[in-house]
N, CA, C and O atoms as a Maestro MAE file, in Angstrom:
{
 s_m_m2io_version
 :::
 2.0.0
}

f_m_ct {
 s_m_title
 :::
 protein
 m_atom[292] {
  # First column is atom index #
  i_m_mmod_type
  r_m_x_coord
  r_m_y_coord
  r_m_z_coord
  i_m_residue_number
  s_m_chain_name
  s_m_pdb_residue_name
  s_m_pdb_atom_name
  i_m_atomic_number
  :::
  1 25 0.837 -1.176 0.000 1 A "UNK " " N  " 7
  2 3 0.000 0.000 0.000 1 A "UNK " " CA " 6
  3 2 0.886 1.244 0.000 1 A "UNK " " C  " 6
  4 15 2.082 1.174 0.284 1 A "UNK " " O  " 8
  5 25 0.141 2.632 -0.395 2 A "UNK " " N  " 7
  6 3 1.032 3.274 -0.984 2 A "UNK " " CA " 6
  7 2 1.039 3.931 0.129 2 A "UNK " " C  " 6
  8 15 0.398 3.573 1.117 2 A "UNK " " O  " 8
  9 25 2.082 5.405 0.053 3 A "UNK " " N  " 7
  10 3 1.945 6.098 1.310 3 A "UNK " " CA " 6
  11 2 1.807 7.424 1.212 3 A "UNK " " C  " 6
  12 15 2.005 8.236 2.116 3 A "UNK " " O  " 8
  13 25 1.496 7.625 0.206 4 A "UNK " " N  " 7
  14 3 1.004 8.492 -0.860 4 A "UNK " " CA " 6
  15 2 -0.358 8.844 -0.322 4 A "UNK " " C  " 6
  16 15 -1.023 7.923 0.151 4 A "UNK " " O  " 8
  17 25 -0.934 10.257 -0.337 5 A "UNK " " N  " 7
  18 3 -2.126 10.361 -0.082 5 A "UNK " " CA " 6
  19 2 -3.180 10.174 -1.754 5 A "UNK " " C  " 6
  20 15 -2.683 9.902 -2.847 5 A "UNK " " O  " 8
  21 25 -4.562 10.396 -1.501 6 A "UNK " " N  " 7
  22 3 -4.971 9.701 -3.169 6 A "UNK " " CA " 6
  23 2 -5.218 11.124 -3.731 6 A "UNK " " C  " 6
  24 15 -5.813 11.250 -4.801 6 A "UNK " " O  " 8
  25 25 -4.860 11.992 -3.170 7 A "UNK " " N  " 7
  26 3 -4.545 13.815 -4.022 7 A "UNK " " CA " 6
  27 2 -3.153 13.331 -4.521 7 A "UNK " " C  " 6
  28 15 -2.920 13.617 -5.695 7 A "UNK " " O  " 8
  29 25 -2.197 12.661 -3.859 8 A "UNK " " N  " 7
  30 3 -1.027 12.811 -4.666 8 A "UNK " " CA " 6
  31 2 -0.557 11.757 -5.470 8 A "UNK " " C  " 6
  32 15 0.475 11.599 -6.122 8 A "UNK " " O  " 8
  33 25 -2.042 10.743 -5.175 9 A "UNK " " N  " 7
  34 3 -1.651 9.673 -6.189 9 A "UNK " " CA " 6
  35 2 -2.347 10.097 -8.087 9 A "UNK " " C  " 6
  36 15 -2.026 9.890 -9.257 9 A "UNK " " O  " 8
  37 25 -3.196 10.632 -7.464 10 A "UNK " " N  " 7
  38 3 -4.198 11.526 -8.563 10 A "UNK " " CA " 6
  39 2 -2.945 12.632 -9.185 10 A "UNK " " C  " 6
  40 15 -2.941 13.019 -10.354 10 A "UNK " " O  " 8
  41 25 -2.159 12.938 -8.398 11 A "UNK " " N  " 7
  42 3 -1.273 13.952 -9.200 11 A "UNK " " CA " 6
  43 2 -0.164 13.483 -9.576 11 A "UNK " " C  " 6
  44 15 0.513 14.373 -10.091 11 A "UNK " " O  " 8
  45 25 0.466 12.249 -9.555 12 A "UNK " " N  " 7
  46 3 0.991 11.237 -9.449 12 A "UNK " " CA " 6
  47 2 0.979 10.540 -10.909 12 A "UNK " " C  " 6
  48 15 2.033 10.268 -11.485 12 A "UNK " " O  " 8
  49 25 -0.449 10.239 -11.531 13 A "UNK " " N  " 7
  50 3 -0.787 9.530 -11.916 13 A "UNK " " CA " 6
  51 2 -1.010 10.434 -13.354 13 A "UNK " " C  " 6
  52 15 -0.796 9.907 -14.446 13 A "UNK " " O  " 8
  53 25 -1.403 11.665 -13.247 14 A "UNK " " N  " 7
  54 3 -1.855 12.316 -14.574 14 A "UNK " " CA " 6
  55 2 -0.419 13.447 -15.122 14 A "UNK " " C  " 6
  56 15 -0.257 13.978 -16.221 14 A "UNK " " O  " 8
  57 25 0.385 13.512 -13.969 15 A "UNK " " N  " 7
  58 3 1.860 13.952 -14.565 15 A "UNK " " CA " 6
  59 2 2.405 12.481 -15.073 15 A "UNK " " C  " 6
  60 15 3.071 12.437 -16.108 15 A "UNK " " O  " 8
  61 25 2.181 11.549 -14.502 16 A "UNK " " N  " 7
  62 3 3.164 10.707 -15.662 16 A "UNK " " CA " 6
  63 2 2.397 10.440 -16.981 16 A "UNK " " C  " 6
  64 15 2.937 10.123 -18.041 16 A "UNK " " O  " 8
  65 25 1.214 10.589 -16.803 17 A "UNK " " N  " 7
  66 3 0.386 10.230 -18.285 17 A "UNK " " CA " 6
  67 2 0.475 11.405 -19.158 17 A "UNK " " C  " 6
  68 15 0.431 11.050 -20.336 17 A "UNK " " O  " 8
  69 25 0.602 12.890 -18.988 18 A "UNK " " N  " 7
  70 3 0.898 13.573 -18.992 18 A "UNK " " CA " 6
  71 2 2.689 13.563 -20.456 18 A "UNK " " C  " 6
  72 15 2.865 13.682 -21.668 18 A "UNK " " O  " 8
  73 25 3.584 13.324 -19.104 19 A "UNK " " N  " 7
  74 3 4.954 12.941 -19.570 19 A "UNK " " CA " 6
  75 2 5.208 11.778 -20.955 19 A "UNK " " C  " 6
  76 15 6.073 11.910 -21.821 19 A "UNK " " O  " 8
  77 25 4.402 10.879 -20.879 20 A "UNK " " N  " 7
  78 3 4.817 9.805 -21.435 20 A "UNK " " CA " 6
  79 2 4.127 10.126 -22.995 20 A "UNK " " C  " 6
  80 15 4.580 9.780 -24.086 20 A "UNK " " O  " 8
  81 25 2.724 11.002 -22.668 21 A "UNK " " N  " 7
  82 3 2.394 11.784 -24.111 21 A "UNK " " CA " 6
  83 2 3.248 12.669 -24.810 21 A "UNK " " C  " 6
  84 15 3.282 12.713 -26.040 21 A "UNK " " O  " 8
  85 25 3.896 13.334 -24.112 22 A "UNK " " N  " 7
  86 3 4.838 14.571 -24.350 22 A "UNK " " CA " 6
  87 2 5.699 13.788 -24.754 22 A "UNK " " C  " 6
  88 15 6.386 14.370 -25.593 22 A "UNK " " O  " 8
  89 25 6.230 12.117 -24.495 23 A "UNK " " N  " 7
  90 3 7.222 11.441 -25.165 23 A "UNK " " CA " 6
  91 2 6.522 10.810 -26.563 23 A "UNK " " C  " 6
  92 15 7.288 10.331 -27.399 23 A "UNK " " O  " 8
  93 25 4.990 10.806 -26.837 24 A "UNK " " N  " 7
  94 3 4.584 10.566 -27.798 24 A "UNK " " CA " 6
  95 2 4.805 9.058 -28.249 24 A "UNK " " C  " 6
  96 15 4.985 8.621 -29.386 24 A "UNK " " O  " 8
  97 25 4.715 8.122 -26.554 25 A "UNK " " N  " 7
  98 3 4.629 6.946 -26.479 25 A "UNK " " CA " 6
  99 2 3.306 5.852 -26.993 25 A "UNK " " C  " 6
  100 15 2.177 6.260 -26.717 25 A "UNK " " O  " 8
  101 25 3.386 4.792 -27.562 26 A "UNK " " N  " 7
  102 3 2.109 4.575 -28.145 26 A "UNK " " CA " 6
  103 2 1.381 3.638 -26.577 26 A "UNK " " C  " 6
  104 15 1.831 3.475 -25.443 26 A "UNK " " O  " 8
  105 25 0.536 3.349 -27.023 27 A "UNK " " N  " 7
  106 3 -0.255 2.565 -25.602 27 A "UNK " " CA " 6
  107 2 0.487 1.462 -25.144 27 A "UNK " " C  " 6
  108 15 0.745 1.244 -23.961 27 A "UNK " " O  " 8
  109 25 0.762 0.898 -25.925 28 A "UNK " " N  " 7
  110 3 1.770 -0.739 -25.586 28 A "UNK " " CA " 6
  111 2 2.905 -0.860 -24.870 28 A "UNK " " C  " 6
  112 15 3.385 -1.823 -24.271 28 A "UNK " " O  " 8
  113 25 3.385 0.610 -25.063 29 A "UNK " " N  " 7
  114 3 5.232 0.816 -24.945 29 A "UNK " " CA " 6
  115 2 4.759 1.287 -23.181 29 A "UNK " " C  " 6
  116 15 5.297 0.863 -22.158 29 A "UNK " " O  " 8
  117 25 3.525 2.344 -23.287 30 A "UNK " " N  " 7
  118 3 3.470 3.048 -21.832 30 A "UNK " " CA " 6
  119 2 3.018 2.097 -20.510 30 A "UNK " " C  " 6
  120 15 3.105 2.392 -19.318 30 A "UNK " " O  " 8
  121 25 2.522 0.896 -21.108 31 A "UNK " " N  " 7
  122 3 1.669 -0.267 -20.143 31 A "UNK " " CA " 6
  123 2 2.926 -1.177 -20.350 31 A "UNK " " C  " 6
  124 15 2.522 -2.298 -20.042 31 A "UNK " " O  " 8
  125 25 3.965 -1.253 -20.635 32 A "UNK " " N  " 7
  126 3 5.105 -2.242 -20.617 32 A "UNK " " CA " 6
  127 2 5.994 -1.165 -19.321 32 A "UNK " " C  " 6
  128 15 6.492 -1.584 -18.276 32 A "UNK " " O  " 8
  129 25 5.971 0.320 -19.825 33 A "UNK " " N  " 7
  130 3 7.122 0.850 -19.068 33 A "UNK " " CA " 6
  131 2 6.607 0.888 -17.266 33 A "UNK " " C  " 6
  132 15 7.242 0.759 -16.219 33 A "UNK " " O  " 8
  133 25 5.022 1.153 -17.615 34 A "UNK " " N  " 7
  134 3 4.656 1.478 -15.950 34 A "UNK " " CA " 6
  135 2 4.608 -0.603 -15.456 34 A "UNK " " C  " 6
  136 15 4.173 -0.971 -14.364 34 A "UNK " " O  " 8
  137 25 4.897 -1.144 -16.034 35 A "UNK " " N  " 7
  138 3 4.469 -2.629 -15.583 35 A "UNK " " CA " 6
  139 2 3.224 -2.963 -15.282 35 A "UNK " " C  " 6
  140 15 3.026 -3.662 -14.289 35 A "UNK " " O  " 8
  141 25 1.865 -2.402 -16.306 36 A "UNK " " N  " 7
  142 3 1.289 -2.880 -15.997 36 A "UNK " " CA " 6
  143 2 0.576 -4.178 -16.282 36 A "UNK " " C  " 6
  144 15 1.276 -5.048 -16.801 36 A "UNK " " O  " 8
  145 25 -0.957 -4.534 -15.989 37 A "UNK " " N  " 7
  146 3 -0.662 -5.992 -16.373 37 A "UNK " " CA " 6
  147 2 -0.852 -6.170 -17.818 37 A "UNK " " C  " 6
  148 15 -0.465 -5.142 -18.374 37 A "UNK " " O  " 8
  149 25 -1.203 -6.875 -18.508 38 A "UNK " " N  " 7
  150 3 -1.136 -6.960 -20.110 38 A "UNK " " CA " 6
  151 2 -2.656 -6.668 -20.558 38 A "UNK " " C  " 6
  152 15 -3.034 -6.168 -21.618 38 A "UNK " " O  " 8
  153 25 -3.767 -7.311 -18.986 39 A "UNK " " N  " 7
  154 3 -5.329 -7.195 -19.648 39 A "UNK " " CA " 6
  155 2 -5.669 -5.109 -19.657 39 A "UNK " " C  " 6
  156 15 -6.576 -4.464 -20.182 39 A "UNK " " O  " 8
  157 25 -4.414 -4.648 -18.791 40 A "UNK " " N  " 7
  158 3 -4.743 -2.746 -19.445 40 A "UNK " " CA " 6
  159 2 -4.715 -2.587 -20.654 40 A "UNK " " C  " 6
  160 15 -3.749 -2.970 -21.313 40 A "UNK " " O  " 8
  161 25 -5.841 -1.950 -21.235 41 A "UNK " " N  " 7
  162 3 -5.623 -1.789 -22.751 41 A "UNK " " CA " 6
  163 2 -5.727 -0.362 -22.997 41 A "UNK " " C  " 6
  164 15 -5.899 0.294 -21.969 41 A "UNK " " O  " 8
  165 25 -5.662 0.406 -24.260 42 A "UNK " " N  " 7
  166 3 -5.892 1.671 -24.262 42 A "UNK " " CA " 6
  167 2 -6.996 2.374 -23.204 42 A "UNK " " C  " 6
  168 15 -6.768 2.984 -22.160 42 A "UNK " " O  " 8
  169 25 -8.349 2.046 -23.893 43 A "UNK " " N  " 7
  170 3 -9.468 2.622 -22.783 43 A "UNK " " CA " 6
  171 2 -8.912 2.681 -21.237 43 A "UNK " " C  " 6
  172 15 -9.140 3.764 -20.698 43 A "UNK " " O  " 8
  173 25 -8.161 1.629 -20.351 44 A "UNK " " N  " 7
  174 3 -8.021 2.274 -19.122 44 A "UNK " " CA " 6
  175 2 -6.653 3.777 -19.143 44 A "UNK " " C  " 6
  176 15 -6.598 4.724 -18.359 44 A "UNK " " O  " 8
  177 25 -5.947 3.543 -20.048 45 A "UNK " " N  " 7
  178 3 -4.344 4.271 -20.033 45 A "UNK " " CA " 6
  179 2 -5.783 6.065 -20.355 45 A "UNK " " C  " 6
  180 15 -5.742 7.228 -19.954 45 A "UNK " " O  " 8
  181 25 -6.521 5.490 -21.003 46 A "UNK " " N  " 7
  182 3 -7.361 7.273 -21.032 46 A "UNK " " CA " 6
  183 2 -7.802 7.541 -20.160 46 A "UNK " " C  " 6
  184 15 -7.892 8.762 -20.030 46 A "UNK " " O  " 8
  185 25 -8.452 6.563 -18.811 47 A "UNK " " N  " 7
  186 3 -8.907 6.500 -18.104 47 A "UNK " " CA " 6
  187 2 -8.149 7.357 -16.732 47 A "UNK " " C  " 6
  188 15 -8.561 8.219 -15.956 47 A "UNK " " O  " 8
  189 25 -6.580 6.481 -16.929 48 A "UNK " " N  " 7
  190 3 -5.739 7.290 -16.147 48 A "UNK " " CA " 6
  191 2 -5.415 8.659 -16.429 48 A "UNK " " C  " 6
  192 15 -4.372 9.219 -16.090 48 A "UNK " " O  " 8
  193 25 -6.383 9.175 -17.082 49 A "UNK " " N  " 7
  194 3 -5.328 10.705 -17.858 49 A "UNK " " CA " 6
  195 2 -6.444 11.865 -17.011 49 A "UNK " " C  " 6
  196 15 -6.346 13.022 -16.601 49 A "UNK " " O  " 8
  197 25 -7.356 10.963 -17.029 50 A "UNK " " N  " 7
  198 3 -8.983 11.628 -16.631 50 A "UNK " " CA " 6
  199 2 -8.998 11.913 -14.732 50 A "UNK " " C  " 6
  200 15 -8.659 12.807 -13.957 50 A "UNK " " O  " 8
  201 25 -9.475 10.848 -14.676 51 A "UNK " " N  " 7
  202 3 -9.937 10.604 -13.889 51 A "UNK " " CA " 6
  203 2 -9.720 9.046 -12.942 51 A "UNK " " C  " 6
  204 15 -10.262 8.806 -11.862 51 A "UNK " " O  " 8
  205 25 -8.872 8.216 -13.629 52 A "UNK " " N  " 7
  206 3 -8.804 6.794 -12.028 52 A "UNK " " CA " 6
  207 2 -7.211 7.123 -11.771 52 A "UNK " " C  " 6
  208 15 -6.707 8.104 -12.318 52 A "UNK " " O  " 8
  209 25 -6.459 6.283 -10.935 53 A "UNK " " N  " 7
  210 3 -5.211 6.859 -10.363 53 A "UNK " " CA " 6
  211 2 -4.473 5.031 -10.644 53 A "UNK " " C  " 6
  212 15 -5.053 3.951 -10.526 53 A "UNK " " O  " 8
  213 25 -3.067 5.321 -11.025 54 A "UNK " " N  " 7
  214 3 -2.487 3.833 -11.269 54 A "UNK " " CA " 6
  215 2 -3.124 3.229 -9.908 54 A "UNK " " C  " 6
  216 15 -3.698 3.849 -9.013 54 A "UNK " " O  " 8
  217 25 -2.819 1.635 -10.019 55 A "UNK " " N  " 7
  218 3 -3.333 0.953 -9.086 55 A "UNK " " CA " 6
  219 2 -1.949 0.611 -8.509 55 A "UNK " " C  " 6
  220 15 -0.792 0.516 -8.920 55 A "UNK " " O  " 8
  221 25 -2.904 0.416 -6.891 56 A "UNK " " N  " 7
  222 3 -1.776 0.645 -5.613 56 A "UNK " " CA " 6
  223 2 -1.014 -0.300 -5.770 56 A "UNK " " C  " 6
  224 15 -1.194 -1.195 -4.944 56 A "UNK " " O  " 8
  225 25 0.214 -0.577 -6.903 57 A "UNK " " N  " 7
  226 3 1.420 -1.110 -6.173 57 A "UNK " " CA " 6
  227 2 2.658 -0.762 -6.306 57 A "UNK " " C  " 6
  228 15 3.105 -0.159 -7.282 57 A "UNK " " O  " 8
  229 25 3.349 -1.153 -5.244 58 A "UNK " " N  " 7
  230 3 4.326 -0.280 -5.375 58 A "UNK " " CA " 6
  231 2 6.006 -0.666 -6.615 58 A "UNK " " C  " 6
  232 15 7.132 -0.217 -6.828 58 A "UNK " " O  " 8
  233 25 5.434 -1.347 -6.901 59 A "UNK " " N  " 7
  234 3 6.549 -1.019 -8.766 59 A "UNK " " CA " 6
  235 2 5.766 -0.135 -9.914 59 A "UNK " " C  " 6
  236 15 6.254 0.522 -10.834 59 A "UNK " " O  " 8
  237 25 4.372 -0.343 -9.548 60 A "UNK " " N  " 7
  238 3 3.895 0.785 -10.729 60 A "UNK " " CA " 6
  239 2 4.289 2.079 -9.652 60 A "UNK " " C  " 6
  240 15 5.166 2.731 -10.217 60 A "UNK " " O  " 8
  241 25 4.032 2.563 -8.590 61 A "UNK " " N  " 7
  242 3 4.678 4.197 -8.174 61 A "UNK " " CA " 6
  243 2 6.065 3.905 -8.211 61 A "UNK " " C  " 6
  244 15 6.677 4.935 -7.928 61 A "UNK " " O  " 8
  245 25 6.799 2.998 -8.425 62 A "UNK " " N  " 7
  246 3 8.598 3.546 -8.313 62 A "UNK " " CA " 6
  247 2 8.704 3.787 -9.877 62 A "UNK " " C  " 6
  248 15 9.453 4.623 -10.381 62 A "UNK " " O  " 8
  249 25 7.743 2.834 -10.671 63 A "UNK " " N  " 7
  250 3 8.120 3.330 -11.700 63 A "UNK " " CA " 6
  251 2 7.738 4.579 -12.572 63 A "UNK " " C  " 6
  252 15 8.508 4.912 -13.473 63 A "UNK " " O  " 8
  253 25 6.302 5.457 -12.289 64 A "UNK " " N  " 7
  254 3 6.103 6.600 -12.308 64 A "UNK " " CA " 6
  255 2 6.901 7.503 -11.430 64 A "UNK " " C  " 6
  256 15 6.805 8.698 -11.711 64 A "UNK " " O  " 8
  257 25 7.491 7.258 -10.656 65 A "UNK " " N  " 7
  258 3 8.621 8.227 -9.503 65 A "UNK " " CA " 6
  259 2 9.698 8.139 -10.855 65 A "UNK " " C  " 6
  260 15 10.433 9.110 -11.038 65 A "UNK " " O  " 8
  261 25 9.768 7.111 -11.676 66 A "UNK " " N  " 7
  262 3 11.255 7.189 -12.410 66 A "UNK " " CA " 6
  263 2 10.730 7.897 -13.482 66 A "UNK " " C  " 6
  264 15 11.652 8.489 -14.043 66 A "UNK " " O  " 8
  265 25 9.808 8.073 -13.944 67 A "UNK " " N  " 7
  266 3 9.687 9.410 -15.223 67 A "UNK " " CA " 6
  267 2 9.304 10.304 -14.895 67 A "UNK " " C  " 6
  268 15 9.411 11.208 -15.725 67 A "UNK " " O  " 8
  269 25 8.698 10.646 -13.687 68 A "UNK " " N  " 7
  270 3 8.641 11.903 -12.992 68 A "UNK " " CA " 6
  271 2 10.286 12.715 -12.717 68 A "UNK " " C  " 6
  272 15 10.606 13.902 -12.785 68 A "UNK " " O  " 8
  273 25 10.900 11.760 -12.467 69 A "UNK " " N  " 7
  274 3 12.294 12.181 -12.144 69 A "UNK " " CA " 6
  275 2 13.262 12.419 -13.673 69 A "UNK " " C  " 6
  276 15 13.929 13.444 -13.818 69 A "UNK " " O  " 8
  277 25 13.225 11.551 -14.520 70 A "UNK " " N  " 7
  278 3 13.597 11.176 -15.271 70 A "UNK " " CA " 6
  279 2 13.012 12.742 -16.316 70 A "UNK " " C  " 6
  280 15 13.672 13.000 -17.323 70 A "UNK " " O  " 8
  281 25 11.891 13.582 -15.984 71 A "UNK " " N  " 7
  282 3 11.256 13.900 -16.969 71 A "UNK " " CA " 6
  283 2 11.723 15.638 -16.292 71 A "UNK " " C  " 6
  284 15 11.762 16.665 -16.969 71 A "UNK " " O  " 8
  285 25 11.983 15.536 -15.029 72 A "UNK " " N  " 7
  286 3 12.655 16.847 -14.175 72 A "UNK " " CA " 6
  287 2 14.171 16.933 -14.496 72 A "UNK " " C  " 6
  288 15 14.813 17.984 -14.501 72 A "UNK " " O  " 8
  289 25 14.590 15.881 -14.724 73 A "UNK " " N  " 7
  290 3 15.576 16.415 -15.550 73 A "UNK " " CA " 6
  291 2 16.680 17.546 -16.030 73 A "UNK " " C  " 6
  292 15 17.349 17.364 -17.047 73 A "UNK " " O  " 8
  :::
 }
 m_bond[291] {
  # First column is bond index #
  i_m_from
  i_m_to
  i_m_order
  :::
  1 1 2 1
  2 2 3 1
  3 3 4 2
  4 3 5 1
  5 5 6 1
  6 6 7 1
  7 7 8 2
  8 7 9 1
  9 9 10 1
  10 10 11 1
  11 11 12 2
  12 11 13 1
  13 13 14 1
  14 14 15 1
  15 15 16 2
  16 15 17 1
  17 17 18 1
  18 18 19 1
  19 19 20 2
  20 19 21 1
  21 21 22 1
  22 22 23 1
  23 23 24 2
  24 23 25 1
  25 25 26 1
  26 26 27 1
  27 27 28 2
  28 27 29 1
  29 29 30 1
  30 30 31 1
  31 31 32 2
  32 31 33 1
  33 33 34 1
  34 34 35 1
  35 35 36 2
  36 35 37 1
  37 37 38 1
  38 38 39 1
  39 39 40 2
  40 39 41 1
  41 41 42 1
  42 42 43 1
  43 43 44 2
  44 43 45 1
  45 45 46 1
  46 46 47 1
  47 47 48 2
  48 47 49 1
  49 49 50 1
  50 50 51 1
  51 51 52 2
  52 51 53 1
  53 53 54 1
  54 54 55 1
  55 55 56 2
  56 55 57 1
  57 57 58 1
  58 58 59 1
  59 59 60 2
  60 59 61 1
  61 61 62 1
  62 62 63 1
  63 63 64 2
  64 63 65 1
  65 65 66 1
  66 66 67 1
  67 67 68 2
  68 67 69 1
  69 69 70 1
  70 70 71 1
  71 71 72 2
  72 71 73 1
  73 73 74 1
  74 74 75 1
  75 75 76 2
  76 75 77 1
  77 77 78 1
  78 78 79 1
  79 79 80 2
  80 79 81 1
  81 81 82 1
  82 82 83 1
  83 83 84 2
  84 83 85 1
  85 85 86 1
  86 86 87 1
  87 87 88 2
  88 87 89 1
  89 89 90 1
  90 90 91 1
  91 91 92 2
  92 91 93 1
  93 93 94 1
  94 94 95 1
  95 95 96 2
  96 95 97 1
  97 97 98 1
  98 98 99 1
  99 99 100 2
  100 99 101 1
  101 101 102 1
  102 102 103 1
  103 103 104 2
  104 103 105 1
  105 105 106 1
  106 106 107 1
  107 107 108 2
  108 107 109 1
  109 109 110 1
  110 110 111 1
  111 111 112 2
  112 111 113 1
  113 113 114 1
  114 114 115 1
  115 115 116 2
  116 115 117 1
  117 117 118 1
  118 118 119 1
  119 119 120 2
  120 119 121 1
  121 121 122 1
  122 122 123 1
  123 123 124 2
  124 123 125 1
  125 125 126 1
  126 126 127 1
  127 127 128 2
  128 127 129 1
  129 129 130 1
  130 130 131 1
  131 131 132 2
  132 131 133 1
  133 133 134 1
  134 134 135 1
  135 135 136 2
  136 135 137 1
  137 137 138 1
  138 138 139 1
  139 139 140 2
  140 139 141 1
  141 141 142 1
  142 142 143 1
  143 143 144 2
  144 143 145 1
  145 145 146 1
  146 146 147 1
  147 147 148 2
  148 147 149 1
  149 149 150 1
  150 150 151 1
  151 151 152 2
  152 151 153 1
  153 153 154 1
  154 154 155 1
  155 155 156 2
  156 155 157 1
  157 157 158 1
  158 158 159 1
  159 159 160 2
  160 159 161 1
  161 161 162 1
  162 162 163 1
  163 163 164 2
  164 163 165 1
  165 165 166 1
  166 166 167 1
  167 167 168 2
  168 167 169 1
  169 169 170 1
  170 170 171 1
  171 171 172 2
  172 171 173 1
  173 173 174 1
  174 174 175 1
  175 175 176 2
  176 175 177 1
  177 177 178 1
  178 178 179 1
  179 179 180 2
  180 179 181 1
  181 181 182 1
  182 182 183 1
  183 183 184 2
  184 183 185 1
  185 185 186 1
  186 186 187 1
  187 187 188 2
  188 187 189 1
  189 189 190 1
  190 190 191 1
  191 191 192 2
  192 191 193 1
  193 193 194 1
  194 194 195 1
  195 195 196 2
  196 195 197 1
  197 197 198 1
  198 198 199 1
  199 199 200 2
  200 199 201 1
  201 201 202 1
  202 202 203 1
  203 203 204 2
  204 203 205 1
  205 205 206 1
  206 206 207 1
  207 207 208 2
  208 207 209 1
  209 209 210 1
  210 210 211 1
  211 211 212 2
  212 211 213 1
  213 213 214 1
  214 214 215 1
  215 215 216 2
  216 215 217 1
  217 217 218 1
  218 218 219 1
  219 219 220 2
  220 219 221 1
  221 221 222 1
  222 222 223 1
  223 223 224 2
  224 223 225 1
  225 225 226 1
  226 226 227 1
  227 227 228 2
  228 227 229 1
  229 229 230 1
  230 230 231 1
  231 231 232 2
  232 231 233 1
  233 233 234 1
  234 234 235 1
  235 235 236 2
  236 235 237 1
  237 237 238 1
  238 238 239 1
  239 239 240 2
  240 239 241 1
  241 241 242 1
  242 242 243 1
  243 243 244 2
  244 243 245 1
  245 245 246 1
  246 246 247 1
  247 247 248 2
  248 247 249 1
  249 249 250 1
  250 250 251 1
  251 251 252 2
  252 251 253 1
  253 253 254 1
  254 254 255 1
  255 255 256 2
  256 255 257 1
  257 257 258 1
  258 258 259 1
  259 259 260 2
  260 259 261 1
  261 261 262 1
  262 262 263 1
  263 263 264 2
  264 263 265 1
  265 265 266 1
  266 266 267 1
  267 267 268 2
  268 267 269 1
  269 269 270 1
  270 270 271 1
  271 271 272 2
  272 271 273 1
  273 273 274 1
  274 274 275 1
  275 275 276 2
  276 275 277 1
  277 277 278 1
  278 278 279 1
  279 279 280 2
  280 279 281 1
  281 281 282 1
  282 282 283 1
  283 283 284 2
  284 283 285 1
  285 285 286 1
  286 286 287 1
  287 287 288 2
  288 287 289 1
  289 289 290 1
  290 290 291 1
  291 291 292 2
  :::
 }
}
């Protein structure tokens, strides 16, 4: 569980979706990089841009912490 409050998972979640557009990543490449599972398909990756927040585990937030970081640069 995260330790993250869900304001900063929500902000968390739409800066990396955010980032990974600005890299002009296609859907396949962005659900391989955050690890997610294979049944995410486009419709949820829009989903995350909106309105739901990655799901609580903690290799999908280290790995949005790494293009958040990666993207501060």
């Amino acid at each position: 569980m995260s330790d993250l409050t869900l304001e900063e998972r929500v902000l968390m979640t739409r800066a990396t979706m955010r980032i990974m557009d600005s890299w002009k990543l296609e859907s396949e490449e962005m659900r391989t990089i955050l690890g997610l599972p294979e049944k995410v398909r486009a419709r949820s990756l829009q989903k995350y841009r909106s309105h739901e927040v990655f799901p609580d585990e903690p290799e999908i937030e280290r790995r949005a912490d790494y293009i958040l970081r990666i993207a501060g640069a």
